[in-house]
N, CA, C and O of each residue as an XYZ file, in Angstrom:
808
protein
N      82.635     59.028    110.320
C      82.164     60.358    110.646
C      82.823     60.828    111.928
O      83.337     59.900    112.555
N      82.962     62.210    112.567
C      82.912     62.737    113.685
C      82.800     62.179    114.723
O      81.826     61.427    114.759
N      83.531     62.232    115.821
C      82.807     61.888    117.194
C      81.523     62.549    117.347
O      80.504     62.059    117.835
N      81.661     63.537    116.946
C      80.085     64.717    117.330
C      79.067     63.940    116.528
O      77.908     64.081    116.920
N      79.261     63.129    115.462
C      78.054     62.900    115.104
C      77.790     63.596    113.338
O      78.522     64.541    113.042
N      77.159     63.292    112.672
C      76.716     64.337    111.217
C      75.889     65.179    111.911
O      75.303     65.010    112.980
N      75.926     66.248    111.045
C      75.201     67.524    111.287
C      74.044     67.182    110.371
O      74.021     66.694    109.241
N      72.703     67.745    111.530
C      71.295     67.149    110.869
C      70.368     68.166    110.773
O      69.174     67.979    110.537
N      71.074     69.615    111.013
C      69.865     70.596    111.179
C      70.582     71.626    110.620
O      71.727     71.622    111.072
N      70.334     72.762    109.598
C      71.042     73.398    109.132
C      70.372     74.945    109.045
O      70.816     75.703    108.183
N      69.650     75.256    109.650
C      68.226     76.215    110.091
C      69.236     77.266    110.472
O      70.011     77.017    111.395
N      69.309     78.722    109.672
C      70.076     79.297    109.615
C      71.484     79.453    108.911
O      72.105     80.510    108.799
N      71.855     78.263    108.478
C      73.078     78.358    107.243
C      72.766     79.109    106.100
O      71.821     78.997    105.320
N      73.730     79.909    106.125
C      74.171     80.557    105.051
C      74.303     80.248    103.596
O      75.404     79.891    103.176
N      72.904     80.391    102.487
C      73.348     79.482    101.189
C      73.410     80.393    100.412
O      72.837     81.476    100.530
N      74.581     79.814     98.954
C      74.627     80.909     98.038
C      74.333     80.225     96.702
O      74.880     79.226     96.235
N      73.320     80.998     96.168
C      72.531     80.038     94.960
C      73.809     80.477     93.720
O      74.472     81.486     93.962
N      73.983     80.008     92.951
C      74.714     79.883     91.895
C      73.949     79.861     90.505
O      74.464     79.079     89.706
N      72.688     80.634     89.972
C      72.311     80.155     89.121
C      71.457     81.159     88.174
O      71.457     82.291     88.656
N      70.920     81.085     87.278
C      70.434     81.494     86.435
C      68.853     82.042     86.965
O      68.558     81.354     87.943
N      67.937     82.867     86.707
C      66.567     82.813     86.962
C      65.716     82.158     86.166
O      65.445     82.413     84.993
N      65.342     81.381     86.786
C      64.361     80.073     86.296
C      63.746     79.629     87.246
O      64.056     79.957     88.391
N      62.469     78.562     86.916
C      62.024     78.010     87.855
C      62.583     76.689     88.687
O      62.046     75.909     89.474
N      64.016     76.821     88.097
C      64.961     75.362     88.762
C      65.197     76.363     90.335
O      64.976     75.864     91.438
N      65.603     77.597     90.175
C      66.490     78.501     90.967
C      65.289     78.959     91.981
O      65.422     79.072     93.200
N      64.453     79.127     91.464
C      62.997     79.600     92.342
C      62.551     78.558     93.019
O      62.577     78.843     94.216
N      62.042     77.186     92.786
C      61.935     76.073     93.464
C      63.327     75.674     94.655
O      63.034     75.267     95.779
N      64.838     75.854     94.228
C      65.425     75.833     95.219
C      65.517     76.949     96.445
O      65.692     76.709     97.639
N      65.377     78.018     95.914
C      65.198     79.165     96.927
C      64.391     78.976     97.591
O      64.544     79.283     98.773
N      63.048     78.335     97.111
C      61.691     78.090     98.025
C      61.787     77.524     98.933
O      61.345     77.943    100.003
N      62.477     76.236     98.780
C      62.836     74.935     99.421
C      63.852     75.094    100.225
O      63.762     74.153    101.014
N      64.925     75.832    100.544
C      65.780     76.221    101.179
C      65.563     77.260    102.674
O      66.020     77.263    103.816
N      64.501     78.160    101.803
C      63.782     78.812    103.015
C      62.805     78.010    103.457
O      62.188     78.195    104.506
N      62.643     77.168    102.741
C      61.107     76.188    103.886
C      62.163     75.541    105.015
O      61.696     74.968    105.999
N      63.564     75.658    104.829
C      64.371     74.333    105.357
C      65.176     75.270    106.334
O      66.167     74.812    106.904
N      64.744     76.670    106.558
C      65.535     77.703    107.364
C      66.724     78.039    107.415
O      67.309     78.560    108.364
N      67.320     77.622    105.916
C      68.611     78.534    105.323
C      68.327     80.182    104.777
O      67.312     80.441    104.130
N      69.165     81.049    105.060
C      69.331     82.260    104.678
C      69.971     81.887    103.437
O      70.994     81.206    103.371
N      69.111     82.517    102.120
C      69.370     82.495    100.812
C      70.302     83.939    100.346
O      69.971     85.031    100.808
N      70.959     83.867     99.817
C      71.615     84.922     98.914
C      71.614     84.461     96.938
O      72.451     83.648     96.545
N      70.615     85.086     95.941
C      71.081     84.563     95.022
C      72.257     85.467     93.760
O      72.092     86.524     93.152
N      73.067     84.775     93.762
C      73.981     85.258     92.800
C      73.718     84.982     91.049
O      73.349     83.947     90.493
N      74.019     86.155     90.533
C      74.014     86.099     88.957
C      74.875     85.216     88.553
O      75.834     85.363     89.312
N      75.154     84.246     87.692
C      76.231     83.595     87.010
C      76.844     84.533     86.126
O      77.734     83.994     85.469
N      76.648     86.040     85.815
C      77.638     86.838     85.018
C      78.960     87.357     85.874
O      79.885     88.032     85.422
N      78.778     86.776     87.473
C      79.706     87.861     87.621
C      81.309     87.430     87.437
O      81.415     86.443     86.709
N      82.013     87.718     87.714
C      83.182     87.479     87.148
C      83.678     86.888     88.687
O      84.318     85.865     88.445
N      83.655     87.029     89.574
C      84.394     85.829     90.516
C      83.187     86.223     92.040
O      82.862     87.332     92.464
N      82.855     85.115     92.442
C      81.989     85.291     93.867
C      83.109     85.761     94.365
O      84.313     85.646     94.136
N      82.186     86.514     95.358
C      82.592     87.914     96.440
C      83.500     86.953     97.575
O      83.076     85.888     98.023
N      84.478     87.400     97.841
C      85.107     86.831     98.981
C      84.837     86.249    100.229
O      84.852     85.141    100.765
N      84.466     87.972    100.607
C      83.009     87.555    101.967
C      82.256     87.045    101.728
O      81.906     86.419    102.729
N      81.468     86.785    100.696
C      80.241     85.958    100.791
C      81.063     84.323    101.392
O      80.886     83.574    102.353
N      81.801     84.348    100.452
C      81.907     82.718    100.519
C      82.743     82.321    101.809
O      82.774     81.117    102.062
N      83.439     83.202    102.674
C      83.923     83.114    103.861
C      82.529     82.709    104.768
O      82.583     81.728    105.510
N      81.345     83.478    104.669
C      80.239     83.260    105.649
C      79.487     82.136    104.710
O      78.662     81.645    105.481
N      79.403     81.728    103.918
C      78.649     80.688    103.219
C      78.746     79.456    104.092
O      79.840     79.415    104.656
N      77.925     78.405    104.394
C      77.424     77.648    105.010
C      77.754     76.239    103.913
O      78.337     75.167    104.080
N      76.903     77.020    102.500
C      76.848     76.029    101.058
C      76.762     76.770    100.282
O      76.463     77.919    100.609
N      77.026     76.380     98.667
C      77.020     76.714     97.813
C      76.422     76.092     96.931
O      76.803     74.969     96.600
N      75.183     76.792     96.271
C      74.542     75.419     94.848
C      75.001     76.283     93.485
O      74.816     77.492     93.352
N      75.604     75.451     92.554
C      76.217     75.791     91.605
C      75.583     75.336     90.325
O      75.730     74.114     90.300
N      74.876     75.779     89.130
C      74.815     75.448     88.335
C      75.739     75.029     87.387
O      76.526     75.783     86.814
N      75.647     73.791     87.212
C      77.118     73.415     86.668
C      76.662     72.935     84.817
O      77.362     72.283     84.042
N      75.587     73.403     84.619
C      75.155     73.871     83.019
C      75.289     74.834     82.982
O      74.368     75.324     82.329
N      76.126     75.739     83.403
C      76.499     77.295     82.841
C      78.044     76.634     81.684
O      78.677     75.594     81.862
N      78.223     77.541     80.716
C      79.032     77.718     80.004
C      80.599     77.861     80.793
O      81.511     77.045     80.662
N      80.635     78.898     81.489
C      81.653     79.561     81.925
C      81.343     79.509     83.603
O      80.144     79.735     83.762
N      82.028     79.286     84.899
C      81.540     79.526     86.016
C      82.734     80.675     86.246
O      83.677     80.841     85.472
N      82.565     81.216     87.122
C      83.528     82.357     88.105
C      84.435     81.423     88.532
O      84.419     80.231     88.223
N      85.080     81.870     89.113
C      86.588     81.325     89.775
C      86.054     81.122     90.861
O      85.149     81.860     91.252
N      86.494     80.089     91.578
C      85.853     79.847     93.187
C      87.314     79.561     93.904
O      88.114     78.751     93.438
N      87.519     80.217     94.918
C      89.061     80.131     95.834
C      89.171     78.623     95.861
O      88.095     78.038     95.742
N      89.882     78.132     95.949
C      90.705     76.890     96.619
C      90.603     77.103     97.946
O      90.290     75.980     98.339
N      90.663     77.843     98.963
C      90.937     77.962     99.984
C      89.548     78.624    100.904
O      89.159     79.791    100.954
N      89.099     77.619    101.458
C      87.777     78.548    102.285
C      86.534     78.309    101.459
O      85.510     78.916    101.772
N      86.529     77.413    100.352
C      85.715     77.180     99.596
C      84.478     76.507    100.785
O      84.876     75.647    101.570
N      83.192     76.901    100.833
C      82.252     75.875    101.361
C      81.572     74.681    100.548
O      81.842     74.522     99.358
N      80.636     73.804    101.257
C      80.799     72.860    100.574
C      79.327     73.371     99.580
O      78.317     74.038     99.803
N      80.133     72.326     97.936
C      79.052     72.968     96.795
C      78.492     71.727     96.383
O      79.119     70.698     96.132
N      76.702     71.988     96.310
C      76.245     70.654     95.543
C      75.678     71.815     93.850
O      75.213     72.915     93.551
N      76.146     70.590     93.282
C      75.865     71.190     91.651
C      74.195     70.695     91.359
O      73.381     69.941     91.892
N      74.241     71.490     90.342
C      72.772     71.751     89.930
C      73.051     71.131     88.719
O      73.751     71.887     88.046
N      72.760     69.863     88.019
C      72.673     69.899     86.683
C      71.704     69.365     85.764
O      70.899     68.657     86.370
N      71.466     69.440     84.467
C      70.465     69.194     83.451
C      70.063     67.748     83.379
O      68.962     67.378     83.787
N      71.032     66.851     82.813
C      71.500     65.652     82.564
C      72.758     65.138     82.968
O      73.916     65.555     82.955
N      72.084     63.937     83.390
C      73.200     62.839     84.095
C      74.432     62.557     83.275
O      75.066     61.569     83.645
N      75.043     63.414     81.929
C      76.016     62.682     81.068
C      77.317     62.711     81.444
O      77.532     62.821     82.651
N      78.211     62.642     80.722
C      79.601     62.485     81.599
C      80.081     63.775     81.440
O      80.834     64.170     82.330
N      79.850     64.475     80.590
C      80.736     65.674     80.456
C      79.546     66.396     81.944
O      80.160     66.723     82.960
N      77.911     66.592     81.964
C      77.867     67.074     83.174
C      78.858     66.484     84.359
O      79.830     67.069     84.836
N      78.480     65.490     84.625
C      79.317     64.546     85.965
C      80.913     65.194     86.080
O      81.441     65.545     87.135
N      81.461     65.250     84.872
C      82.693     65.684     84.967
C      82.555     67.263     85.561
O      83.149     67.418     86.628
N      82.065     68.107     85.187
C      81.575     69.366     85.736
C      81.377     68.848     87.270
O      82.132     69.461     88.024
N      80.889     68.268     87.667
C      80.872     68.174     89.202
C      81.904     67.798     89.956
O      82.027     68.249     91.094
N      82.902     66.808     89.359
C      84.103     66.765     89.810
C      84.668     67.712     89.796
O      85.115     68.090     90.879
N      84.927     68.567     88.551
C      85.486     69.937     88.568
C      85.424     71.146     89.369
O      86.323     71.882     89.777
N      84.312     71.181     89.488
C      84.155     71.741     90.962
C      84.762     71.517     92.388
O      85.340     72.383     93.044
N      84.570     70.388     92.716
C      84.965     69.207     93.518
C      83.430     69.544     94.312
O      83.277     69.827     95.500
N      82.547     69.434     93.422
C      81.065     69.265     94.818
C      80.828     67.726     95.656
O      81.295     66.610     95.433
N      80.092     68.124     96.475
C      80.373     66.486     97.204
C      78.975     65.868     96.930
O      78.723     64.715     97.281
N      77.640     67.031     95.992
C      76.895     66.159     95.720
C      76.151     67.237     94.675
O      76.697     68.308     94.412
N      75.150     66.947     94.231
C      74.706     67.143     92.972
C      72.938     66.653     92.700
O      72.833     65.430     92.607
N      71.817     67.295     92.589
C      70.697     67.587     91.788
C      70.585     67.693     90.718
O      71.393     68.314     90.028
N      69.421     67.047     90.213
C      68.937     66.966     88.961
C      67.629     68.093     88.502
O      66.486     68.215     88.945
N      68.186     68.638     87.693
C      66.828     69.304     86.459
C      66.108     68.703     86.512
O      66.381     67.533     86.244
N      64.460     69.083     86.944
C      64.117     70.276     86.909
C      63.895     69.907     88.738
O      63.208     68.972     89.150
N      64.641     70.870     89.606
C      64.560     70.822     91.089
C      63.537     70.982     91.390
O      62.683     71.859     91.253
N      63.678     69.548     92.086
C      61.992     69.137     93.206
C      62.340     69.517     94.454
O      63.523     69.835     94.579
N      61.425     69.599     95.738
C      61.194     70.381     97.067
C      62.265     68.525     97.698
O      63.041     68.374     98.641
N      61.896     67.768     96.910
C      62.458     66.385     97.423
C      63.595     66.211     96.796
O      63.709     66.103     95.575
N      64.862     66.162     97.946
C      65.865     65.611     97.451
C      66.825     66.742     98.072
O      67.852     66.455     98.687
N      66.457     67.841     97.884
C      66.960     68.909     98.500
C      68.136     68.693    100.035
O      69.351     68.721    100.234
N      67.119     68.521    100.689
C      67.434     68.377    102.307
C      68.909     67.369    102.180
O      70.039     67.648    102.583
N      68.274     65.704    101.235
C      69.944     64.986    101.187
C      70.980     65.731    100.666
O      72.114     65.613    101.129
N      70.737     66.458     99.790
C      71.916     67.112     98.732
C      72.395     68.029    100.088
O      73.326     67.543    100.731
N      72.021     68.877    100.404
C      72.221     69.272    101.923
C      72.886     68.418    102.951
O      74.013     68.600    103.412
N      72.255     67.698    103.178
C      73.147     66.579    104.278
C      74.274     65.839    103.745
O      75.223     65.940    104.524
N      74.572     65.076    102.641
C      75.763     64.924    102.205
C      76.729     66.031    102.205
O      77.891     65.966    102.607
N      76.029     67.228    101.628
C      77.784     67.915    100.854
C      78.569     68.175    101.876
O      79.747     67.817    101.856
N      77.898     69.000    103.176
C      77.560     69.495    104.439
C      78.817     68.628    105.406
O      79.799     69.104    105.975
N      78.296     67.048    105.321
C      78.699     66.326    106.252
C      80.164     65.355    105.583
O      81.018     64.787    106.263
N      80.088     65.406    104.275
C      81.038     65.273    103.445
C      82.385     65.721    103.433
O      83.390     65.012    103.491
N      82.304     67.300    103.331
C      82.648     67.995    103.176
C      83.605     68.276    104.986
O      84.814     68.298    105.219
N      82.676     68.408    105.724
C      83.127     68.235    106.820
C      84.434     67.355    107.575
O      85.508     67.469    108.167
N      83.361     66.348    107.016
C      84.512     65.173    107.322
C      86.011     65.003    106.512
O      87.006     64.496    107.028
N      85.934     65.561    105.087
C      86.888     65.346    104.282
C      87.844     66.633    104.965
O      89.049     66.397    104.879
N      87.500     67.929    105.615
C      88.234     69.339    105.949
C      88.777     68.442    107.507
O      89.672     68.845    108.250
N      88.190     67.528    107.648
C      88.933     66.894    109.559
C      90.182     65.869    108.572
O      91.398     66.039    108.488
N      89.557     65.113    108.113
C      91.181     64.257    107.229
C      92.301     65.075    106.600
O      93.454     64.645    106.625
N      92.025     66.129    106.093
C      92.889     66.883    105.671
C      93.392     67.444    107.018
O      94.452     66.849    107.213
N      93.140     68.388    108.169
C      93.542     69.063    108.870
C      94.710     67.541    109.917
O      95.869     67.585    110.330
N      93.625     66.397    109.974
C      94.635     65.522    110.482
C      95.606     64.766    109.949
O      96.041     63.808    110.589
N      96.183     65.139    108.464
C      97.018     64.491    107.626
C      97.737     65.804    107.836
O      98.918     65.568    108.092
N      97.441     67.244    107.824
C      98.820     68.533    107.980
C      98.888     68.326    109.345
O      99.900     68.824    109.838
N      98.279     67.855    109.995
C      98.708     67.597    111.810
C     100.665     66.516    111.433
O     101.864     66.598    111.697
N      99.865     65.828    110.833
C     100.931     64.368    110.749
C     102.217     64.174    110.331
O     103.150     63.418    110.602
N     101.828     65.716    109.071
C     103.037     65.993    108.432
C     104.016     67.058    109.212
O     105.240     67.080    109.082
N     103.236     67.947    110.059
C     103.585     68.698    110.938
C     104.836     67.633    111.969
O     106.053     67.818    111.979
N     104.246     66.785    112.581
C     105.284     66.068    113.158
C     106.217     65.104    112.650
O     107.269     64.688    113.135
N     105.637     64.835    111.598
C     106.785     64.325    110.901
C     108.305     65.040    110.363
O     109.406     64.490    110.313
N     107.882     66.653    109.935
C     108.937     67.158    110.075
C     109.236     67.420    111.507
O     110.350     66.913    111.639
N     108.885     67.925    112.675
C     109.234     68.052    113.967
C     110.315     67.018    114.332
O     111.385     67.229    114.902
N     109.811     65.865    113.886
C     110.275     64.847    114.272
C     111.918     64.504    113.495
O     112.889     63.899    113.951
N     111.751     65.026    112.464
C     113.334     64.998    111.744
C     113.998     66.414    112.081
O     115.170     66.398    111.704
N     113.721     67.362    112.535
C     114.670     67.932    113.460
C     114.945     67.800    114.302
O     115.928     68.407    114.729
N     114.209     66.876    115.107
C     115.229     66.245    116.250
C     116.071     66.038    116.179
O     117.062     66.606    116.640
N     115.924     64.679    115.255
C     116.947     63.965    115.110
C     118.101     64.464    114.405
O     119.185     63.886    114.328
N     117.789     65.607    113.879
C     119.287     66.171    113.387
C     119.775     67.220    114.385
O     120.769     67.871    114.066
N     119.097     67.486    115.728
C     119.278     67.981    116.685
C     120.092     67.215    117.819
O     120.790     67.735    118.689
N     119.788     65.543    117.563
C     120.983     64.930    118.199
C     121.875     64.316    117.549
O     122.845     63.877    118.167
N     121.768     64.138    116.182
C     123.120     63.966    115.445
C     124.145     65.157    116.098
O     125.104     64.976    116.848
N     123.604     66.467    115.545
C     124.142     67.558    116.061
C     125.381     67.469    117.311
O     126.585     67.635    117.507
N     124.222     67.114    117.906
C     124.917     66.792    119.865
C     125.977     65.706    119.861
O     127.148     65.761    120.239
N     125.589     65.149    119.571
C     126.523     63.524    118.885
C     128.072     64.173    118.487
O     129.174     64.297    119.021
N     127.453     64.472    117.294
C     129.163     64.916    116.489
C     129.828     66.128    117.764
O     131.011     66.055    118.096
N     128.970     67.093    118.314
C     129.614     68.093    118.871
C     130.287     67.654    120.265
O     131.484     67.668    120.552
N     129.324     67.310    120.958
C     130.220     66.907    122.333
C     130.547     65.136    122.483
O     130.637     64.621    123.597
N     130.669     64.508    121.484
C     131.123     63.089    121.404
C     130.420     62.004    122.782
O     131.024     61.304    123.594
N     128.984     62.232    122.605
C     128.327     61.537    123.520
C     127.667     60.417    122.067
O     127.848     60.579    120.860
N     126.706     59.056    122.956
C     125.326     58.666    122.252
C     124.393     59.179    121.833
O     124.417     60.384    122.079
N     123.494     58.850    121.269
C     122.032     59.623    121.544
C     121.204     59.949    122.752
O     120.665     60.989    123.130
N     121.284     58.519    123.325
C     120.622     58.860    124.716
C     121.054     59.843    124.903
O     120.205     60.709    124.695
N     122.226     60.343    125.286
C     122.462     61.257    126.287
C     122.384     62.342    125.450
O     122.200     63.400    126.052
N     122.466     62.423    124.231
C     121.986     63.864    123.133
C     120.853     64.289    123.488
O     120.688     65.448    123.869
N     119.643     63.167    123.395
C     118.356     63.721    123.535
C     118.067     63.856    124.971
O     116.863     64.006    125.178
N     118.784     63.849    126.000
C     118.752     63.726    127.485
C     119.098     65.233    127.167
O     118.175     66.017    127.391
N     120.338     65.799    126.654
C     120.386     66.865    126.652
C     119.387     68.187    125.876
O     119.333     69.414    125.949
N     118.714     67.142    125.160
C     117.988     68.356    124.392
C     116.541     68.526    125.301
O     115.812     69.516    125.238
N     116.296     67.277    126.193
C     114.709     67.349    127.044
C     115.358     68.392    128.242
O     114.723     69.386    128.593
N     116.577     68.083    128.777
C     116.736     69.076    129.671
C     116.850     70.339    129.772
O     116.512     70.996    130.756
N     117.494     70.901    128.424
C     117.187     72.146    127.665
C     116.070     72.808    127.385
O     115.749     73.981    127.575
N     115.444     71.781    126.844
C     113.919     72.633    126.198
C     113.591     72.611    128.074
O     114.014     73.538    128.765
N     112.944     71.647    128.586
C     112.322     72.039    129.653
C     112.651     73.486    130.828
O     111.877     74.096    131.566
N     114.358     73.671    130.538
C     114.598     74.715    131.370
C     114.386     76.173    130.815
O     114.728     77.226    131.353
N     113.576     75.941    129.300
C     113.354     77.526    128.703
C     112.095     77.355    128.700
O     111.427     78.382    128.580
N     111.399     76.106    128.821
C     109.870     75.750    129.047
C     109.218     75.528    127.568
O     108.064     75.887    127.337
N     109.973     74.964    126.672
C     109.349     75.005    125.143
C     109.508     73.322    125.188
O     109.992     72.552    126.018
N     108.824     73.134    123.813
C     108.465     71.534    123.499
C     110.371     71.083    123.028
O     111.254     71.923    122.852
N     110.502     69.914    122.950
C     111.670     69.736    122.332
C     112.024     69.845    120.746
O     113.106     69.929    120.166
N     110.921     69.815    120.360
C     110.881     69.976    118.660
C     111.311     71.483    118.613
O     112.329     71.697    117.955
N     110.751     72.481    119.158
C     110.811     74.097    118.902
C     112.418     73.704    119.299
O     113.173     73.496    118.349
N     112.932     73.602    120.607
C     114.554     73.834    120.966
C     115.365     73.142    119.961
O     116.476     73.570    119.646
N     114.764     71.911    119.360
C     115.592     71.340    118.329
C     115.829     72.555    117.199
O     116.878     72.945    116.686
N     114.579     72.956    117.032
C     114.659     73.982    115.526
C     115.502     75.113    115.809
O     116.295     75.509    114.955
N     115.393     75.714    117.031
C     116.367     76.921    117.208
C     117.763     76.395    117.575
O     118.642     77.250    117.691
N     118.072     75.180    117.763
C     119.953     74.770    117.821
C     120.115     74.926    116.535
O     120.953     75.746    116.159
N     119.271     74.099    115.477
C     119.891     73.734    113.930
C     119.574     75.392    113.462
O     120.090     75.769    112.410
N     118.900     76.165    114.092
C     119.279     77.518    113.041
C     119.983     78.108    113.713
O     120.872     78.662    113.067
N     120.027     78.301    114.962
C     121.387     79.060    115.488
C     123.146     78.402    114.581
O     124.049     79.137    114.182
N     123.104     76.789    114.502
C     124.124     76.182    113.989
C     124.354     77.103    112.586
O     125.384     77.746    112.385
N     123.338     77.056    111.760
C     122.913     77.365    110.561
C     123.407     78.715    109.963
O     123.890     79.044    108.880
N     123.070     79.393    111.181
C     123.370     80.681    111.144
C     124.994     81.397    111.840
O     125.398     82.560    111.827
N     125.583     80.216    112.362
C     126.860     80.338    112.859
C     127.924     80.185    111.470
O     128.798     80.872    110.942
N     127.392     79.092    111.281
C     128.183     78.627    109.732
C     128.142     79.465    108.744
O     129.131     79.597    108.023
N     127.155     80.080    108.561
C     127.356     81.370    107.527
C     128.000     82.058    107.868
O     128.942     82.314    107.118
N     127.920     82.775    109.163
C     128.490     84.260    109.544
C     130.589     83.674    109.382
O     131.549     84.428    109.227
N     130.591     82.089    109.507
C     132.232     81.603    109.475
C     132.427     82.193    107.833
O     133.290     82.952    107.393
N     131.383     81.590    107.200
C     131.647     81.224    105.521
C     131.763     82.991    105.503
O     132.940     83.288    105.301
N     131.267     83.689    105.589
C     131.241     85.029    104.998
C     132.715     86.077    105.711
O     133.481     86.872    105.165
N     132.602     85.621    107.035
C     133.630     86.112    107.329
C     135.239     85.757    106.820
O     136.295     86.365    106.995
N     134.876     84.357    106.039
C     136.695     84.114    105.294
C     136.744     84.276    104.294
O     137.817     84.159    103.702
């Protein structure tokens, strides 16, 4: 988990019911406001949840015994626990499909609620920090191979080592005040862009 810790109080999150009117959907609404989430409930006819909603959404409970669901973004999605009938595989598979991080059983009790809450919540959380620190990683991993073709570069051009390539590229970046990865990227496109303007001009 987090250095901060799981999140244990959710009094005021933003939830968006996903479901049919019944007394599954009425017992969770109940239970949600006993638990000091702001409820919004949505029809399952509509043809795709509202953008904004799901930008301010906190959670999402999804009935995942509907026939057909709406389209839910890939991107900005909050975290969804599914609502379903029976434990069978084609439901279960519906919950993967979604990608919820947790899931209730027919017919919704006031108990059980709060965990389905604390998993998806803290789940979900944690899985959006592994992702953001795996595009951190990849981020420098390319950084890191333009360097190095930033002192190949230096290498072939003024017939030094590396040391003294990347001596030249820290002394550079520092005298325009940028990281050495950024000065690496603007030599190889200035290069980049020299070589064309040769190729086009013959």
């Amino acid at each position: 988990m987090s250095p901060a810790g799981p999140i244990q109080s959710f009094r005021g999150l933003a939830a968006l019911v996903l479901h049919d009117a019944d007394r599954n959907r009425a017992m969770l609404e109940r239970t949600l406001e006993q638990l000091g989430l702001d409820v919004t409930l949505l029809e399952p006819t509509l043809e795709a949840v509202p953008q904004t909603l799901l930008k301010e959404a906190g959670i999402l409970f999804v009935d995942a015994d509907l026939g057909a669901l709406p389209p839910l973004s890939d991107a900005g999605t909050p975290p969804i626990v599914a609502v379903i009938g029976h434990e069978t595989p084609s439901r279960l598979l519906r919950v993967i499909e979604i990608a919820a991080s947790a899931f209730l059983v027919k017919p919704v009790r006031a108990q059980g609620v709060f965990s389905a809450i604390f998993v998806a919540v803290n789940s979900h959380r944690r899985l959006s920090g592994l992702q953001a620190r795996l595009a951190a990683m990849s981020s420098r991993h390319g950084a890191r191979r333009q360097v190095i073709k930033a002192v190949i570069m230096l290498m072939q051009r003024h017939g030094i080592d590396d040391d003294e390539a990347f001596r030249m590229l820290r002394r550079e970046s520092m005298a325009r005040r940028i990281t050495v990865e950024t000065f690496s990227q603007q030599l190889i496109e200035k290069h980049h862009n020299r070589a064309v303007r040769r190729m086009n001009s013959g």
